[in-house]
C-alpha positions in Angstrom: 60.8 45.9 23.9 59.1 48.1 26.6 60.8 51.2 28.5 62.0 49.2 31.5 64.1 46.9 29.5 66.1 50.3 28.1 67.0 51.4 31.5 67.5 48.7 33.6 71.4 48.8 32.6 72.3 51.9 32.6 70.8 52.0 36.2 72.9 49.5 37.2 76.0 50.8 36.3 75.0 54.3 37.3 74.8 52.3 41.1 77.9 50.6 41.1 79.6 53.6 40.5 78.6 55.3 43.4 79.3 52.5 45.9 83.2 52.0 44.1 83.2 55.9 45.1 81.9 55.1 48.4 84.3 52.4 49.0 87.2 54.5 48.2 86.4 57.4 50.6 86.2 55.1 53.1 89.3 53.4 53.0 91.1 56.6 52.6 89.8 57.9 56.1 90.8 55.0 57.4 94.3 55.3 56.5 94.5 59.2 58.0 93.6 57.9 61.4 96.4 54.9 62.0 99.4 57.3 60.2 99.7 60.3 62.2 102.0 61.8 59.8 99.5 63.5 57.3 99.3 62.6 54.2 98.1 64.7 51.1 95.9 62.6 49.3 94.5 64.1 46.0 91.7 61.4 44.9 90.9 61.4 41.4 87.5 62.1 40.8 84.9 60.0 39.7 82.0 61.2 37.8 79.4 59.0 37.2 76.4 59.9 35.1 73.3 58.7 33.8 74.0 56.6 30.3 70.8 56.6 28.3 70.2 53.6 25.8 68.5 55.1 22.8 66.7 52.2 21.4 67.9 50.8 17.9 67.4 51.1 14.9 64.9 49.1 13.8 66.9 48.8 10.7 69.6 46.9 12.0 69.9 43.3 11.3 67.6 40.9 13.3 70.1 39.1 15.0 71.8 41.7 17.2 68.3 41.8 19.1 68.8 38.2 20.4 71.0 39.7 23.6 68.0 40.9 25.0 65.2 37.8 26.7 62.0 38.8 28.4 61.1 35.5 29.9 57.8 37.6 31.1 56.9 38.0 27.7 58.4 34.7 26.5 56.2 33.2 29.4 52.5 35.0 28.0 53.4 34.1 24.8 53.7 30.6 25.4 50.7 30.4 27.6 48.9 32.5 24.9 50.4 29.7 22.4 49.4 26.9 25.1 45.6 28.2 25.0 45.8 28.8 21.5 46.6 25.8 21.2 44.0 24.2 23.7 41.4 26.5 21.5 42.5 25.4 18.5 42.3 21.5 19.9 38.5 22.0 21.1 37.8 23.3 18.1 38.9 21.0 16.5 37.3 18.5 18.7 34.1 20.8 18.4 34.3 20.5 14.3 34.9 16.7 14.8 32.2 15.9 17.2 29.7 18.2 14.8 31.3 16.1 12.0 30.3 13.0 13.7 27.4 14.2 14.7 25.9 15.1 11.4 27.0 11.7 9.7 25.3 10.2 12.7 22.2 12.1 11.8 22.8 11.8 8.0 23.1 7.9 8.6 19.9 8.2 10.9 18.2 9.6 8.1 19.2 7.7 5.4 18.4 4.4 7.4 15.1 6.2 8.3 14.3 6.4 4.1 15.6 2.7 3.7 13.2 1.0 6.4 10.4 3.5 4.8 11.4 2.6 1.6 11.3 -0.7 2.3 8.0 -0.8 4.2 6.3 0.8 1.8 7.5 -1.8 -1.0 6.4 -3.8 1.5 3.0 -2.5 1.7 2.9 -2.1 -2.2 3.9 -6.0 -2.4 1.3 -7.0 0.4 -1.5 -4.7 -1.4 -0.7 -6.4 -5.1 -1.0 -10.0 -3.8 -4.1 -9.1 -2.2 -5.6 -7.5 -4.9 -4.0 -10.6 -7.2 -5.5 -12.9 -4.9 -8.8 -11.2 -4.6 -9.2 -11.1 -8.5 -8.3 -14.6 -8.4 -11.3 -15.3 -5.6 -13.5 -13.3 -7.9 -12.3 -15.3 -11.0 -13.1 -18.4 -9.0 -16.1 -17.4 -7.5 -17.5 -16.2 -11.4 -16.5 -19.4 -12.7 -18.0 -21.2 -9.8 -20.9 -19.3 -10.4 -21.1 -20.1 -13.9 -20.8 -23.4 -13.5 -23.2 -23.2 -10.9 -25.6 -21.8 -13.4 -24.7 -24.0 -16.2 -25.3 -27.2 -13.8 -28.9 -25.7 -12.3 -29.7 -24.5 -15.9 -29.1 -28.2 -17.2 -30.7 -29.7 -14.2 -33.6 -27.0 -14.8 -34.1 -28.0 -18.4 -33.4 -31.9 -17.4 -36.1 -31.1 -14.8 -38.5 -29.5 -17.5 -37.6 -32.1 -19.5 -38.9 -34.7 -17.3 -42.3 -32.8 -16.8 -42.6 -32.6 -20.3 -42.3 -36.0 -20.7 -44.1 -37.1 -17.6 -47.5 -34.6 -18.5 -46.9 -35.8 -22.0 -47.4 -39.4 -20.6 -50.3 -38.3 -18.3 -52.0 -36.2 -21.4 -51.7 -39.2 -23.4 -53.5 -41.5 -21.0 -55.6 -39.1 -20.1 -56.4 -39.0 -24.2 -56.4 -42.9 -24.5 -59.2 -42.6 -22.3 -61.1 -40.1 -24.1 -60.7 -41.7 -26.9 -61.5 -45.4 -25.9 -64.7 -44.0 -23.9 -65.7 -41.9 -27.2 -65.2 -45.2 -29.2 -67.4 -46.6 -27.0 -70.4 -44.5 -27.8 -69.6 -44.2 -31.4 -72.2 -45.7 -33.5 -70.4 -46.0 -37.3 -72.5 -45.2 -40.6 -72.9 -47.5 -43.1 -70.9 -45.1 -45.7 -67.8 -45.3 -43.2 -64.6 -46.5 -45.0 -61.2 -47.1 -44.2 -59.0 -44.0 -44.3 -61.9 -41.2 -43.6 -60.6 -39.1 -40.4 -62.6 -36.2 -39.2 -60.8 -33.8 -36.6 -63.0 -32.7 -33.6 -62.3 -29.7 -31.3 -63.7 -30.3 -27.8 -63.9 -27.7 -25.3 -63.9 -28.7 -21.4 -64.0 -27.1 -18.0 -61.9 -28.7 -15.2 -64.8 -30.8 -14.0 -65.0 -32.7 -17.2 -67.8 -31.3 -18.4 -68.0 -31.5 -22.4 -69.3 -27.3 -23.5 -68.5 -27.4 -27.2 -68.1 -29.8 -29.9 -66.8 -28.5 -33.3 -65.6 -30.3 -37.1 -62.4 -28.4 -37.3 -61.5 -30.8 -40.6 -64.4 -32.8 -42.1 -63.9 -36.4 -43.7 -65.8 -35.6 -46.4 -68.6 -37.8 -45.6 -71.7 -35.6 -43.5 -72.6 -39.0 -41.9 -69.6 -40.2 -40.6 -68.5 -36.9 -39.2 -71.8 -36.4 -37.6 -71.3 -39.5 -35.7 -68.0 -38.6 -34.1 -69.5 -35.5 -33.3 -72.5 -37.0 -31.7 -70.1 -39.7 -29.7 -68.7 -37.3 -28.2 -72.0 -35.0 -27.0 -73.3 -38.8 -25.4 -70.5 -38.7 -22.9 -71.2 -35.5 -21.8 -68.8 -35.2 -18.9 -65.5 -36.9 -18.6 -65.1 -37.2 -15.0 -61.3 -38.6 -15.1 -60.7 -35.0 -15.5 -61.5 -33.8 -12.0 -57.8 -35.3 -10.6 -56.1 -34.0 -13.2 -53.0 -31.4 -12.2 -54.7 -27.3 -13.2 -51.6 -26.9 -15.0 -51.9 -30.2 -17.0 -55.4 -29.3 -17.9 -54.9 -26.0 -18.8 -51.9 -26.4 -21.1 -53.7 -29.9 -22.8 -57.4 -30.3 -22.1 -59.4 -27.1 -21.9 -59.3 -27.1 -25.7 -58.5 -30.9 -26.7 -58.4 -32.1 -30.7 -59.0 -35.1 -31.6 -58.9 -37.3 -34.2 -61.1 -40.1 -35.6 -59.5 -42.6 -37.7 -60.5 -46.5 -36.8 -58.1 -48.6 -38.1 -60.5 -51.2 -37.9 -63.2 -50.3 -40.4 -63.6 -52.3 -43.5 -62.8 -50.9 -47.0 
């Protein structure tokens, strides 16, 4: 309670005083003008003073200051209610909105880590099926290989095989003709017998041309191995030799042994 509200009454009263006083002079002189008979008129007197309200004690009871509304003050403090109010709401509305805000940004963020998450699984799972897969092509591609190897080493051995067989052929023929053309100039010794072999080496030059003639294994009989030997120097040159294949020649016929054993001599 401010100073204005503890002498506003006593004001008042202090006013109405003086215009009661005012009001009774009046009427008096009033009076002494109509009768001219004088009158002795003794007013009372009024004093009027100044009443001061102390203010009370604070210790009095709560209630008694209830006679007393400042709708001034009752006015600021609802409109200082009203904005607190309005503060309080905002803020409120601030906290919420930041409250939203964050979960927004928390679910942002978590649904950022989820699609990463989920791409880089992704990634992983795309990266193990193509290394899977490219062990499996290599797996394939080895055993491919392999077989691959395996088939051209068969073919290659098939194919040596074949050579073998086919130069053994040729070799052969080319010995059945050595041998029948040797037998040809062969003159046998009267001491020959059935069962005498002598083994000759002959060494020849790709022409055909007859160098060397040596007894690697004798017969035992002088005569009859001399006569191979010398069957063989007649011929001199075997000139079937010249189409023969280098290769052929060189593996089977630059250094040729051979046998003597006719089948046809008598015991």
């Amino acid at each position: 309670m401010n100073w204005r509200s503890l002498y506003t009454l006593p004001v008042i009263i202090s006013v109405g005083l003086h215009l009661i006083l005012v009001l009774a002079v009046t009427i008096g002189w009033e009076s002494s003008t109509i009768d001219p008979k004088p009158r002795v008129f003794k007013p009372n007197v009024v004093q009027a003073k100044l009443v001061e309200l102390k203010a009370k004690d604070t210790a009095e009871p709560a209630q008694k200051k209830t006679n007393v509304i400042d709708l001034t003050k009752k006015r600021e403090l609802e409109q200082q209610k009203a904005a607190a109010a309005k503060k309080a709401k905002e803020e409120a509305a601030r906290k919420a909105r930041v409250q939203r805000e964050k979960k927004a940004k928390a679910e942002a963020e978590a649904e950022r880590k989820r699609k990463l998450e989920e791409q880089r699984q992704a990634e992983a799972e795309a990266k193990r099926r193509a290394e899977k897969a490219a062990r499996e092509k290599a797996e394939r591609e080895r055993q491919e290989r392999i077989a691959q190897e395996r088939l051209d080493e068969a073919m290659r051995k098939e194919e040596q095989q074949h050579q073998a067989e086919l130069a053994e052929a040729q070799s052969q023929s080319y010995v059945n003709m050595i041998a029948a053309r040797i037998e040809q100039n062969w003159s046998r010794p009267p001491s020959a017998r059935r069962g005498m072999q002598v083994e000759l080496l002959i060494q020849l030059v790709p022409t055909g041309q007859v160098v060397n003639v040596t007894i690697t294994k004798s017969s035992g009989n002088a005569a009859f191995d001399r006569s191979a030997e010398q069957a063989v120097r007649r011929i001199d040159r075997f000139t079937e030799l010249k189409n023969m294949q280098p290769e052929l020649f060189e593996q089977n016929f630059r250094q040729l042994r051979l046998v003597f054993n006719p089948k046809d001599l008598r015991l």
